[in-house]
Backbone as a printed PyTorch tensor [residue, N CA C, xyz], in Angstrom:
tensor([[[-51.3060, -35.7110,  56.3680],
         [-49.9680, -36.0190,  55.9520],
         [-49.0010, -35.5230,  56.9960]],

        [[-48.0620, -36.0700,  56.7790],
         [-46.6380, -35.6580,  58.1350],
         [-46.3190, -34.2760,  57.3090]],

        [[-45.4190, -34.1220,  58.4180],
         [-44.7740, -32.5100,  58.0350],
         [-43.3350, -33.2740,  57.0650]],

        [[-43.2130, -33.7210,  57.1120],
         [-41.9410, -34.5550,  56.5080],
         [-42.3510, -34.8400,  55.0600]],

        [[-43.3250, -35.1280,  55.0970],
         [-43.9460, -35.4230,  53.4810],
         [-44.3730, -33.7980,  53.1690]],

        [[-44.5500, -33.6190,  53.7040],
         [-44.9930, -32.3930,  52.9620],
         [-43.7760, -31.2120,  52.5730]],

        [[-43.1130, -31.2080,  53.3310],
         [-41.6740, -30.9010,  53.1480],
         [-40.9730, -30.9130,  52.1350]],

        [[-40.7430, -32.8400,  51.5780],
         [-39.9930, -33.3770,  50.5360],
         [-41.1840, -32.6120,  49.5140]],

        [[-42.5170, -33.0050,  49.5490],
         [-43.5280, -32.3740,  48.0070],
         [-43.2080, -31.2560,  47.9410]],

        [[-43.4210, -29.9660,  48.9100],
         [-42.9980, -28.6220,  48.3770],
         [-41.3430, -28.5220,  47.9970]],

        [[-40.4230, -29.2550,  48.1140],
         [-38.6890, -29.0150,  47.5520],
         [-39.0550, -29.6660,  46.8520]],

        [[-39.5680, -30.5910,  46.3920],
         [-39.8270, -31.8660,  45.1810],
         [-39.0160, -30.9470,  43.8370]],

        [[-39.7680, -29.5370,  43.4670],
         [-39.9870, -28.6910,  42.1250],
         [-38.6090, -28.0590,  42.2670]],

        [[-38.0150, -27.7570,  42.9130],
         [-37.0360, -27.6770,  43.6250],
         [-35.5140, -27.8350,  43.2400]],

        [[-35.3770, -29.7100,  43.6930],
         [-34.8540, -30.5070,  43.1700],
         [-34.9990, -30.5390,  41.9230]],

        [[-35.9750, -30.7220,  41.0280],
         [-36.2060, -31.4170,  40.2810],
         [-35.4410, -29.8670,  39.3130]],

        [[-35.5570, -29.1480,  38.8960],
         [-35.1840, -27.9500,  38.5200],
         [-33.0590, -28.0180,  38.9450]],

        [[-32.8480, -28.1040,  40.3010],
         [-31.3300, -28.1520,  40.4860],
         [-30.8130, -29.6570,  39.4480]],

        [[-31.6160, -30.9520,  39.7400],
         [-31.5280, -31.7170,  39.2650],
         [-30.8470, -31.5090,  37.2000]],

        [[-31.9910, -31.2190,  37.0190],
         [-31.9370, -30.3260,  35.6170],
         [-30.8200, -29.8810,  35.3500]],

        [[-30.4170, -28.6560,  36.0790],
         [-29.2470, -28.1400,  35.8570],
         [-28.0760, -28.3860,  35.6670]],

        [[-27.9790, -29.5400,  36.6740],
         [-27.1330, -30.2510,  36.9170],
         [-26.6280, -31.1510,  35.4400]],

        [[-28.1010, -32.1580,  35.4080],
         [-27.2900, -32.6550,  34.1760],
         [-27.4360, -32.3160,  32.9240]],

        [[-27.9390, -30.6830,  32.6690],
         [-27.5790, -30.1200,  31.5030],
         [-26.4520, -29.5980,  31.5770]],

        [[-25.2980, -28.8660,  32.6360],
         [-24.2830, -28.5900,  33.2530],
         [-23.3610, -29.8810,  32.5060]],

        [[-23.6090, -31.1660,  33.0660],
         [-22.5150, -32.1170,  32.7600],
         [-22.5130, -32.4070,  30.9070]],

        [[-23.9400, -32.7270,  30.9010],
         [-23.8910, -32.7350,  29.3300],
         [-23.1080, -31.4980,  28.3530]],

        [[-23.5850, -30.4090,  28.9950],
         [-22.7730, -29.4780,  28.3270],
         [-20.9520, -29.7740,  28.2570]],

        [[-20.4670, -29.9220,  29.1810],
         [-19.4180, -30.3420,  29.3340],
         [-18.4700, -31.1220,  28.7560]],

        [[-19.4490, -32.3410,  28.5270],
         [-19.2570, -33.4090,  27.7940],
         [-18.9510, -33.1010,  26.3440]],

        [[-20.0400, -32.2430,  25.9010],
         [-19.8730, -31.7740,  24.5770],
         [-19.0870, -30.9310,  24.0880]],

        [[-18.8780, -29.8990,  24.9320],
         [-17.4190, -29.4070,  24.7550],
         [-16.0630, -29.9970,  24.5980]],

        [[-16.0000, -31.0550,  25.9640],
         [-14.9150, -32.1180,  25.8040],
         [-14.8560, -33.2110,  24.3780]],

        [[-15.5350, -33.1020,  23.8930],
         [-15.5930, -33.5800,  22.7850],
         [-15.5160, -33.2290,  21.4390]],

        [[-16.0020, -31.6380,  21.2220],
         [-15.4650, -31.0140,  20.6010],
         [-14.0330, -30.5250,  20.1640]],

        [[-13.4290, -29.9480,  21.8540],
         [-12.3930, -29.9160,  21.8730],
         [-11.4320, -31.3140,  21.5060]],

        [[-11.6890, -32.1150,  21.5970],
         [-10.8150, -33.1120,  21.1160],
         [-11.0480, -33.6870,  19.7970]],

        [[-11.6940, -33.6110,  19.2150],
         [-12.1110, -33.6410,  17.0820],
         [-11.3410, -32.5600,  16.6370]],

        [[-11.4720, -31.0640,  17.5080],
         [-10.4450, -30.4110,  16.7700],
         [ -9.1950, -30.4560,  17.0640]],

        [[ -8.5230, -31.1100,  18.1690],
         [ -7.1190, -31.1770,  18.3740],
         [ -6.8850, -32.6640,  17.2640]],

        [[ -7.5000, -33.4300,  17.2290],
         [ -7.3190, -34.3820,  16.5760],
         [ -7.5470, -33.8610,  14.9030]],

        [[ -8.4200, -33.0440,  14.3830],
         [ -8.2510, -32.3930,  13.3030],
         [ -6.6130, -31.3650,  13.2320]],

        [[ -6.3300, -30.3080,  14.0410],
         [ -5.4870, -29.8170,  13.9030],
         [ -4.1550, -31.1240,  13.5160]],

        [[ -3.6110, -31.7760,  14.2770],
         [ -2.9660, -33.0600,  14.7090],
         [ -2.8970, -33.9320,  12.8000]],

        [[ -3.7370, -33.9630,  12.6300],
         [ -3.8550, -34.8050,  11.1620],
         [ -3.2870, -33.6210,  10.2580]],

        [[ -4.0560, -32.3210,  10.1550],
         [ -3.4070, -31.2740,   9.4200],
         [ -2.0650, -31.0010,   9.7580]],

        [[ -1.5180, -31.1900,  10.2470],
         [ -0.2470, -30.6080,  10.5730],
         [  0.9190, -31.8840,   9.9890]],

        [[ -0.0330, -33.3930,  10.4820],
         [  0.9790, -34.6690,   9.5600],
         [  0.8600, -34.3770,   8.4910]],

        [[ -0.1230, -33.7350,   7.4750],
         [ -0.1920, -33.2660,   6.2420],
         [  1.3150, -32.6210,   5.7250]],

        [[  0.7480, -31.3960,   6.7670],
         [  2.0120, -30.2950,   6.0200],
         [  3.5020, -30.9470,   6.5830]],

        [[  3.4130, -32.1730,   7.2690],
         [  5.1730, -32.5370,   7.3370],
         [  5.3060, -33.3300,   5.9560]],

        [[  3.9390, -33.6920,   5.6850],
         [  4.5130, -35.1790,   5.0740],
         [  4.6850, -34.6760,   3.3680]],

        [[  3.9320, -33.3710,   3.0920],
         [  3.9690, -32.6770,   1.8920],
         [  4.5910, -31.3560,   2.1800]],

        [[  5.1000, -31.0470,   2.3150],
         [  5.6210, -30.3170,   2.7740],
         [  6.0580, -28.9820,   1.3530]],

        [[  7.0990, -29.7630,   0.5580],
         [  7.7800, -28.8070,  -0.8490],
         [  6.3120, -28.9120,  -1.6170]],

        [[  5.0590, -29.5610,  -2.0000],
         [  3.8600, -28.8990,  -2.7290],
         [  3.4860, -27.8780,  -2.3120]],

        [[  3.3800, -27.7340,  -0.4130],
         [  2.3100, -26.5420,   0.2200],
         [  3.2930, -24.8570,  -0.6320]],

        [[  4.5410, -25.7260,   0.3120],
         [  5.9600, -24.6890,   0.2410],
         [  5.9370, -23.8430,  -1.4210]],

        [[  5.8420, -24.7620,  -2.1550],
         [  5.9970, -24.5960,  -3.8560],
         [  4.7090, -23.5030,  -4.1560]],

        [[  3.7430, -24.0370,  -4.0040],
         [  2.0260, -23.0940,  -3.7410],
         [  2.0120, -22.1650,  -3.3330]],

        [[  2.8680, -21.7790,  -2.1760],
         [  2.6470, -20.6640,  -1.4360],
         [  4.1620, -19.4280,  -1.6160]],

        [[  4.7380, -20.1140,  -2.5180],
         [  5.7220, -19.4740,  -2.8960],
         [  5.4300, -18.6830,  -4.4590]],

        [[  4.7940, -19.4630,  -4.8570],
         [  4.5820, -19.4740,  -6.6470],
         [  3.6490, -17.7590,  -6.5320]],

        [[  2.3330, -18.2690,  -5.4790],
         [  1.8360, -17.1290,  -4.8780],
         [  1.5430, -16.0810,  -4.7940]],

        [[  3.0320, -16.2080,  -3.3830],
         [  3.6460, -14.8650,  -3.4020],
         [  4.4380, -14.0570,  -4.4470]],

        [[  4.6380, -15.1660,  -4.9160],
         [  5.8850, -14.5450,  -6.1250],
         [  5.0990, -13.5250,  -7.4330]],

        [[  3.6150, -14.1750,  -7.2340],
         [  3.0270, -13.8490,  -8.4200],
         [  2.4600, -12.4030,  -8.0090]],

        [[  2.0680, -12.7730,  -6.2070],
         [  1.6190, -10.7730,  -5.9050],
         [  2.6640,  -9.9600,  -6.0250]],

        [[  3.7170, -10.2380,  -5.6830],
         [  5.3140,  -9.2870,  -5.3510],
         [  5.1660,  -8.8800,  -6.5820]],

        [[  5.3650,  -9.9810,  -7.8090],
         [  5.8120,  -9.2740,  -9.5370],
         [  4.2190,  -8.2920,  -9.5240]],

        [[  3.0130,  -8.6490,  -9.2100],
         [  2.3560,  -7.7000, -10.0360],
         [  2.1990,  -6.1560,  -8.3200]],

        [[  2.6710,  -6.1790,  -7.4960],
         [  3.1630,  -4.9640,  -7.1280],
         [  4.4040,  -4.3450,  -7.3180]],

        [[  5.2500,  -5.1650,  -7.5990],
         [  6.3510,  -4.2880,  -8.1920],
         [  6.2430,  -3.4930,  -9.6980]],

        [[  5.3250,  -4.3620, -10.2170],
         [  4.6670,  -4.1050, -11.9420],
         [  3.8410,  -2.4470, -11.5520]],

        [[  2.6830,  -2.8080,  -9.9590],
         [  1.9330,  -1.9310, -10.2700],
         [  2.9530,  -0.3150,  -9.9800]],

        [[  4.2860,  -0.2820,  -8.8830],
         [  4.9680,   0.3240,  -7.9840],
         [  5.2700,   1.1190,  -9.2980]],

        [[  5.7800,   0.2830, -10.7660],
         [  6.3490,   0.9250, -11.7480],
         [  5.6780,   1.7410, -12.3850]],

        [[  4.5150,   1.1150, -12.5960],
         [  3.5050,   2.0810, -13.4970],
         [  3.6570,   3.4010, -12.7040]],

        [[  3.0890,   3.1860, -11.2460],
         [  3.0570,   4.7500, -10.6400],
         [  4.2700,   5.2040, -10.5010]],

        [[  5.7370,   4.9400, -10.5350],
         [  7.2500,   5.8130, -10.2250],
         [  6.5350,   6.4570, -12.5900]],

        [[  6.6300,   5.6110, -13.2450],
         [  6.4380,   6.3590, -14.7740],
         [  5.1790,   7.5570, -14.3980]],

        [[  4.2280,   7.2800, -13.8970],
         [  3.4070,   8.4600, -14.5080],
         [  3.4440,   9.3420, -13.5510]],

        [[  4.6720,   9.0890, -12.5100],
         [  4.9180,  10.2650, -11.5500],
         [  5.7390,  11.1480, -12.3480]],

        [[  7.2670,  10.4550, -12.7880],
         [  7.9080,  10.9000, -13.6390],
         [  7.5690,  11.4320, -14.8080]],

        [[  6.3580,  11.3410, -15.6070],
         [  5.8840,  11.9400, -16.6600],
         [  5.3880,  12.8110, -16.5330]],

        [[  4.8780,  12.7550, -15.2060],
         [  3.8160,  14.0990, -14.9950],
         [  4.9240,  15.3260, -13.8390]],

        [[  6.0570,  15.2920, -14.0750],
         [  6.6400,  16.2450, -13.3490],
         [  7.7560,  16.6220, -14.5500]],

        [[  7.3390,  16.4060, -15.7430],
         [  8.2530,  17.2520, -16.8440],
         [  7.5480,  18.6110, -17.1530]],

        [[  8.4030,  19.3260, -17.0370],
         [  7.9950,  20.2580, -17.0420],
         [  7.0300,  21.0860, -18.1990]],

        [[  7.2300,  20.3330, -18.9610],
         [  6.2750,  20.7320, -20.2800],
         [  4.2360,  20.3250, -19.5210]],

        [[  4.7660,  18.5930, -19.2560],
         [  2.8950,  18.3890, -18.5850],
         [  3.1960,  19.2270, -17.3230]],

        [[  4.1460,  20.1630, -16.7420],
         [  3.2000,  20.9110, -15.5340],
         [  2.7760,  22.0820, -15.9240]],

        [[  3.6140,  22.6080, -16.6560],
         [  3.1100,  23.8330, -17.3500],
         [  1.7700,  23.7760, -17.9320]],

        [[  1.6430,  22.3280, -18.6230],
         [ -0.2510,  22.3360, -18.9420],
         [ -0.8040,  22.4040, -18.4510]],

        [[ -0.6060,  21.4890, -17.2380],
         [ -1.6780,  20.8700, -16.3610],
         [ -2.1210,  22.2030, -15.0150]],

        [[ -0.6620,  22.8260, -15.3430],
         [ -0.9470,  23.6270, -13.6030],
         [ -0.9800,  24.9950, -14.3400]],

        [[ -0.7290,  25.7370, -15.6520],
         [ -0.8060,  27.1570, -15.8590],
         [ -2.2290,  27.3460, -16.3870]],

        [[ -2.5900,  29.0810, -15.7230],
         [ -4.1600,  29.3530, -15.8980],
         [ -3.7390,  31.3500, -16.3670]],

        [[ -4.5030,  31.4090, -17.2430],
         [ -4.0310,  33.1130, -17.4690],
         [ -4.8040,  34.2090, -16.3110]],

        [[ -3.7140,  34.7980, -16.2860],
         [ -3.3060,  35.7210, -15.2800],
         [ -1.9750,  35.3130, -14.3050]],

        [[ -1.6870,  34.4810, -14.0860],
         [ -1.0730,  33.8530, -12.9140],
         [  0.3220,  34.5370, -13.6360]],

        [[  1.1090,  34.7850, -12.3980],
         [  2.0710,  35.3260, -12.1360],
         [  2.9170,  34.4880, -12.0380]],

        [[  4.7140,  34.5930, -12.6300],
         [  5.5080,  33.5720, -12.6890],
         [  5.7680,  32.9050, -11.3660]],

        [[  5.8460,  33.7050, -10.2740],
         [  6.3060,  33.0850,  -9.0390],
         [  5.0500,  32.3670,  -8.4020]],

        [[  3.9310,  32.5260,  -8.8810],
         [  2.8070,  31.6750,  -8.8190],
         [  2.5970,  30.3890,  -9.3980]],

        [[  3.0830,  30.0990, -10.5440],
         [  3.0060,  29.0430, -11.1640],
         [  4.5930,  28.2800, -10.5650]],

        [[  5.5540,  28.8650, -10.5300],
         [  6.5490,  28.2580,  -9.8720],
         [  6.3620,  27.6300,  -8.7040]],

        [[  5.5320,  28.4770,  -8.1010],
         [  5.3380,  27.4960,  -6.4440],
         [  4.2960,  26.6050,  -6.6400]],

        [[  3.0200,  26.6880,  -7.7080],
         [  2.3580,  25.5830,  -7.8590],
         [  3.0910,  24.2500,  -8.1380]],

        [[  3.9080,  24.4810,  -9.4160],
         [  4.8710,  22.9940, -10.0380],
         [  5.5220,  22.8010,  -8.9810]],

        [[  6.1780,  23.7510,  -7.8960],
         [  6.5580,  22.5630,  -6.6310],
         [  6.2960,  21.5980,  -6.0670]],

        [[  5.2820,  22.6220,  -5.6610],
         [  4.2670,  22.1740,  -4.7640],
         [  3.3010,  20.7780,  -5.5100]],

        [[  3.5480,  20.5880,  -6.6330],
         [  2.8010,  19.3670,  -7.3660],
         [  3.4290,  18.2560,  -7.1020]],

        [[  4.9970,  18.7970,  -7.6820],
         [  6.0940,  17.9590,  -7.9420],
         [  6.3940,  17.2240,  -6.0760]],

        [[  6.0630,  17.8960,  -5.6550],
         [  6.2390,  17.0320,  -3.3380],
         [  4.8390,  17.0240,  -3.3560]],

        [[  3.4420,  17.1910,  -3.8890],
         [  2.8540,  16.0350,  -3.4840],
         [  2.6720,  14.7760,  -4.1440]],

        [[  2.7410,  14.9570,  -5.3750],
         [  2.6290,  13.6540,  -5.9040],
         [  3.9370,  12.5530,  -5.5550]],

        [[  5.2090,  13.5320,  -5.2430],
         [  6.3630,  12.2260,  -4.7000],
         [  5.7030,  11.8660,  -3.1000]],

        [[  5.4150,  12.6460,  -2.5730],
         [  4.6230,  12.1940,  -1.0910],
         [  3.5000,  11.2550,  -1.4060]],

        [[  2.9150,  11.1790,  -1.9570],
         [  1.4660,  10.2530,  -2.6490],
         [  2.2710,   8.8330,  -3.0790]],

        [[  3.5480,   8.5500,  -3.7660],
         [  4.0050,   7.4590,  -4.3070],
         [  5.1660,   7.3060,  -3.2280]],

        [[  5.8720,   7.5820,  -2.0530],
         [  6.4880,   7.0980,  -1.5070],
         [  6.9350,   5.9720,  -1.1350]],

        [[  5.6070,   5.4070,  -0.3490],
         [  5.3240,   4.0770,  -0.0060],
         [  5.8090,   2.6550,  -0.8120]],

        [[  5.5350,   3.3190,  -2.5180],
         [  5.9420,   2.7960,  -3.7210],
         [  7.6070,   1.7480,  -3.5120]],

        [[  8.2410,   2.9300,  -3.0840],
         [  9.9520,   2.7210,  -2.9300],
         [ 10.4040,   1.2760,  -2.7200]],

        [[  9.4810,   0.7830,  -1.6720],
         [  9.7180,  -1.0250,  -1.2020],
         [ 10.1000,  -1.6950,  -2.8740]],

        [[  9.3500,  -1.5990,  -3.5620],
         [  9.1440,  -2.6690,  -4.4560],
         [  9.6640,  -2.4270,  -5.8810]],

        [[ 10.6110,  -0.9730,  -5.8490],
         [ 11.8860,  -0.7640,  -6.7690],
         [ 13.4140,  -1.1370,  -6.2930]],

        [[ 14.1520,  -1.2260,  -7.4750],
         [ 15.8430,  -1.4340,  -6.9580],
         [ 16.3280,  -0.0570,  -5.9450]],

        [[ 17.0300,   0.2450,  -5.5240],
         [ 18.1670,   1.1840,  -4.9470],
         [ 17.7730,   1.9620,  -5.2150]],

        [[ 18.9580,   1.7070,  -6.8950],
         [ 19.5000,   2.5990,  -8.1510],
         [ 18.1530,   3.1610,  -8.7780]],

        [[ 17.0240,   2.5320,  -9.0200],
         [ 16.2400,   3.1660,  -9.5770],
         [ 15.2050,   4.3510,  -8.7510]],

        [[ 15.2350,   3.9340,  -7.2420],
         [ 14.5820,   4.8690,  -6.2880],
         [ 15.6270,   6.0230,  -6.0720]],

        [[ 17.1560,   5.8930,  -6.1140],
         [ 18.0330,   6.9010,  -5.9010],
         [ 17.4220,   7.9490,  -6.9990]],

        [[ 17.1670,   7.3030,  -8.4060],
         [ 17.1780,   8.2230,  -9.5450],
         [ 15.6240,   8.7930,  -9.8970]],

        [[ 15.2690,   8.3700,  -8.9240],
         [ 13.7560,   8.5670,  -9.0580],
         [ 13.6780,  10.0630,  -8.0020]],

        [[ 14.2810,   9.8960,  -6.7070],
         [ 14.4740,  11.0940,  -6.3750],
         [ 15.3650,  12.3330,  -6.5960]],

        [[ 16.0820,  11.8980,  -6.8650],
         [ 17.2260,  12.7000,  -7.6010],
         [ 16.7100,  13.3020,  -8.9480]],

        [[ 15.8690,  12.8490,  -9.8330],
         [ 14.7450,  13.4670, -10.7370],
         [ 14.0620,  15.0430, -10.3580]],

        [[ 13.1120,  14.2900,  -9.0000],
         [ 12.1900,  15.2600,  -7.9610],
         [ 13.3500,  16.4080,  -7.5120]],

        [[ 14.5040,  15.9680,  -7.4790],
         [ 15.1890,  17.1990,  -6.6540],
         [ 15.7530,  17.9720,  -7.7100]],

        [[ 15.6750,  17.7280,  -8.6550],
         [ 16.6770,  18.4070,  -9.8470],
         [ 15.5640,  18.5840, -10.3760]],

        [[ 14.2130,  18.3850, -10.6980],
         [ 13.3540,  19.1670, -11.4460],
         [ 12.8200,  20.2160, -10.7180]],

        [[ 12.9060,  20.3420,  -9.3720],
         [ 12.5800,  21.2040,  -8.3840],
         [ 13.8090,  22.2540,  -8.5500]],

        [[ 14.6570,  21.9640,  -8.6360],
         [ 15.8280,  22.8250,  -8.6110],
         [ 16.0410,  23.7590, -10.0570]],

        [[ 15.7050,  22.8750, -11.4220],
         [ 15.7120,  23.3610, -12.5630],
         [ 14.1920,  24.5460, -12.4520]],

        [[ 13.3710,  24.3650, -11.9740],
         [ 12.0110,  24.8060, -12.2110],
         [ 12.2340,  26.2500, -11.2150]],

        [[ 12.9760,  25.8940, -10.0680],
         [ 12.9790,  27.0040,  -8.9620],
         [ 14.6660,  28.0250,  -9.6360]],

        [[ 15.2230,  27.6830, -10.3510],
         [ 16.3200,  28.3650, -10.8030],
         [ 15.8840,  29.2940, -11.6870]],

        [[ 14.7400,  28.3890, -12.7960],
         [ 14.3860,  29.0420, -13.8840],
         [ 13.5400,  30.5820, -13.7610]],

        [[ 12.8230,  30.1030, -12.5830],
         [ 12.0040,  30.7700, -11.9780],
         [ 12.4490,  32.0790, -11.4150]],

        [[ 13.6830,  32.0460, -10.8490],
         [ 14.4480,  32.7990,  -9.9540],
         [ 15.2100,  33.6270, -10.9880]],

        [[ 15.2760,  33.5960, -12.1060],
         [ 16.3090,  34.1560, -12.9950],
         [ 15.1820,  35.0430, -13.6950]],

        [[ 13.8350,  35.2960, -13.5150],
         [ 12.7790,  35.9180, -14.0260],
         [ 12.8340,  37.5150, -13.2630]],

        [[ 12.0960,  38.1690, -13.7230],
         [ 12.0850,  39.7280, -13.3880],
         [ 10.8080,  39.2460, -12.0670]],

        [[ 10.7010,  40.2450, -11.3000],
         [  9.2850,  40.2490, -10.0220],
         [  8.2580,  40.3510, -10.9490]],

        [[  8.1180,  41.2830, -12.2060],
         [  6.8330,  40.8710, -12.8830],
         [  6.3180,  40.4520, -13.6910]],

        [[  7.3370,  39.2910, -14.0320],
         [  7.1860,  38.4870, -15.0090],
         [  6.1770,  37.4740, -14.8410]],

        [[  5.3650,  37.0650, -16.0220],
         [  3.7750,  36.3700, -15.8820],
         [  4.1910,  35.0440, -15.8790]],

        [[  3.1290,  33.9950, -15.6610],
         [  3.5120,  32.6120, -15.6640],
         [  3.8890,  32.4600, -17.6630]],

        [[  3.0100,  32.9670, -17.9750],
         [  3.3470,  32.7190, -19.5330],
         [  5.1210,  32.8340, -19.6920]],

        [[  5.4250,  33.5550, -19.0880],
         [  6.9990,  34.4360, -19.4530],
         [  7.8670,  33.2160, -18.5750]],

        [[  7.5900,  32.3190, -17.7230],
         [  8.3030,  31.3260, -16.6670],
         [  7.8370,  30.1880, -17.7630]],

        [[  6.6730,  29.8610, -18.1430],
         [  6.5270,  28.3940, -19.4210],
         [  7.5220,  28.5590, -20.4590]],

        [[  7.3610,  29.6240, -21.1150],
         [  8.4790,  30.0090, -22.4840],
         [  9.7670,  30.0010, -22.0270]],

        [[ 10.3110,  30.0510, -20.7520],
         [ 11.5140,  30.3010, -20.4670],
         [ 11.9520,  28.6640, -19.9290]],

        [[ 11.3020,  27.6730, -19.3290],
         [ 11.2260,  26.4520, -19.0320],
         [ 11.1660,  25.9360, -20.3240]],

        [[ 10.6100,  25.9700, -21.5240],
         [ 10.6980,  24.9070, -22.6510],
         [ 11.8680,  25.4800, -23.3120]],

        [[ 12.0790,  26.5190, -23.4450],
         [ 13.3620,  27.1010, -23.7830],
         [ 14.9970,  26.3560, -23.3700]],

        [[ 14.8010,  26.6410, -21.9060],
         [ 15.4280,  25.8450, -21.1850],
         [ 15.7470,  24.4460, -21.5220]],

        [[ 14.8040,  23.7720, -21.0570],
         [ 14.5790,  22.2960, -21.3100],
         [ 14.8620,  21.6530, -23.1090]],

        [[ 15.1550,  22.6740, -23.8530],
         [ 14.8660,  22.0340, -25.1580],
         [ 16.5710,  21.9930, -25.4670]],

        [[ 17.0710,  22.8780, -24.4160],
         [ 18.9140,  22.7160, -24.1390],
         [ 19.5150,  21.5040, -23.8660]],

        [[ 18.7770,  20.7390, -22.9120],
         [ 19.0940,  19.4750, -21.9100],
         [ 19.0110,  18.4890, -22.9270]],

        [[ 19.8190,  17.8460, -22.9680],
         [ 19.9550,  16.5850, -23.5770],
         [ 18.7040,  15.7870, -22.9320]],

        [[ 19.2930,  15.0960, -21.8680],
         [ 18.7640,  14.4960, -21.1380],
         [ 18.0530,  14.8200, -19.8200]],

        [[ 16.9890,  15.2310, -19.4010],
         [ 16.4340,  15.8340, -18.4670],
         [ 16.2380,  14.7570, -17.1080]],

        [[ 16.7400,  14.9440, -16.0270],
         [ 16.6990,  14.1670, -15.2220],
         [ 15.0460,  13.0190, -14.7770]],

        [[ 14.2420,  13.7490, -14.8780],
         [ 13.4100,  12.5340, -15.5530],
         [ 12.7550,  11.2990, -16.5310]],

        [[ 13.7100,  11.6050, -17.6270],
         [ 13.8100,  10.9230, -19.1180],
         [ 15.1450,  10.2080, -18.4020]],

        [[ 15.8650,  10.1920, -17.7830],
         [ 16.4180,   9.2220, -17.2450],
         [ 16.0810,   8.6370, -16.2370]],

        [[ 15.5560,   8.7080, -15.4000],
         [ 15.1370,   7.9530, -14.2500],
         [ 13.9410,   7.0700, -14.8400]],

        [[ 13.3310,   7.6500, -16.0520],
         [ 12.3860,   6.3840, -17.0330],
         [ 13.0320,   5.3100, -17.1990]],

        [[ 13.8990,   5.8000, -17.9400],
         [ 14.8770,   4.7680, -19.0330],
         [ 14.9870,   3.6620, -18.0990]],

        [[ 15.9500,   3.8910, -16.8820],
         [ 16.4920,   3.3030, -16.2570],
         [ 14.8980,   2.2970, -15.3340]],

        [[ 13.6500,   2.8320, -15.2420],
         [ 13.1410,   2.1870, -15.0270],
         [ 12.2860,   1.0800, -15.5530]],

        [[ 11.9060,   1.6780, -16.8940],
         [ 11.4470,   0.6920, -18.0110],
         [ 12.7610,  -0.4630, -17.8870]],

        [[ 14.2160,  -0.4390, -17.9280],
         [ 14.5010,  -1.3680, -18.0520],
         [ 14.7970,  -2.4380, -16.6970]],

        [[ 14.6620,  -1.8140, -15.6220],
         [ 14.2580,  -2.6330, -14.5050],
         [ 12.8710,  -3.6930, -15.0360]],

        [[ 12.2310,  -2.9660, -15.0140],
         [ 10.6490,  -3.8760, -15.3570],
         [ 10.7960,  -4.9470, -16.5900]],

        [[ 11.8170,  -4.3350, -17.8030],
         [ 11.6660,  -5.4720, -18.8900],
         [ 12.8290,  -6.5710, -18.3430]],

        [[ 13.4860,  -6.2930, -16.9400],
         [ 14.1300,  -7.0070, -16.7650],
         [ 13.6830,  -8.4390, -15.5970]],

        [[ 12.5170,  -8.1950, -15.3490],
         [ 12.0390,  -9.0160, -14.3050],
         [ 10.8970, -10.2240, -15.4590]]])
């Protein structure tokens, strides 16, 4: 055989392999280009959709939202009430007095309850009125203030027992305790939506 033939037979496998590549290379290509254009032509049809219906999508996606907003503002309420319930001073005295504890001990616990649980529901605030978040803190600051006064008007060794009796004492004076209003006012936000 020539050197010429023998040449082309050994590149033959060669070729035939670049060959390959080649038009799996273009085919690939092809198929992409084709893909890509079913979905521009899909996007393209969806989009004449939403011109041509436009107030159904609009109406759907409003109804929606409207329906998550009411049940987070619903859920925002539940937690501003059982924040507010649970910072009267009667449930902290339950929840937070243990015998032995010392009045200025239990005083700094109910603080310290009363700023974390308003730190825990903060976030809440978005999805109340103003007026009802003004009175919601204004609650926290005046039960902090009633609790730390009460507290402060005690002898150095007076027991937590002697700071509870002197808080319901207190409290049974108040007409209205700044958290029994910041309820009120929120129950009727909620029966108002």
């Amino acid at each position: 055989m020539t050197p010429l033939i023998e040449q082309i037979i050994q590149a033959l496998p060669a070729l035939l392999i670049c060959f390959t590549a080649i038009y799996i290379f273009h085919e690939g290509l092809r198929f992409i280009k084709q893909r890509d254009n079913e979905q521009r032509k899909e996007r393209a049809a969806h989009r004449d959709r939403e011109i041509k219906e436009p107030g159904e999508r609009t109406a759907q996606v409003n109804d929606g939202e409207s329906e998550a907003l009411l049940r987070l503002k619903l859920q925002a309420a539940e937690r501003f009430a059982l924040y507010l319930e649970r910072i009267a001073p009667d449930r902290l005295v339950m929840r937070l007095h243990q015998n032995g504890m010392s009045a200025k001990m239990l005083q700094a616990d109910m603080l310290r309850a009363i700023r974390e649980e308003y730190d825990h529901n903060l976030s809440q605030q978005i999805y109340v009125s103003e007026k009802t978040w003004q009175l919601i803190k204004n609650a926290k600051e005046e039960m902090m203030g009633f609790i730390s006064a009460t507290g402060d008007g005690l002898k150095s060794s007076a027991t937590g027992m002697d700071l509870s009796r002197k808080l319901f004492e207190t409290a049974s004076k108040v007409e209205n305790m700044p958290h029994e209003l910041a309820l009120k006012v929120l129950r009727a936000e909620v029966r108002s939506h």
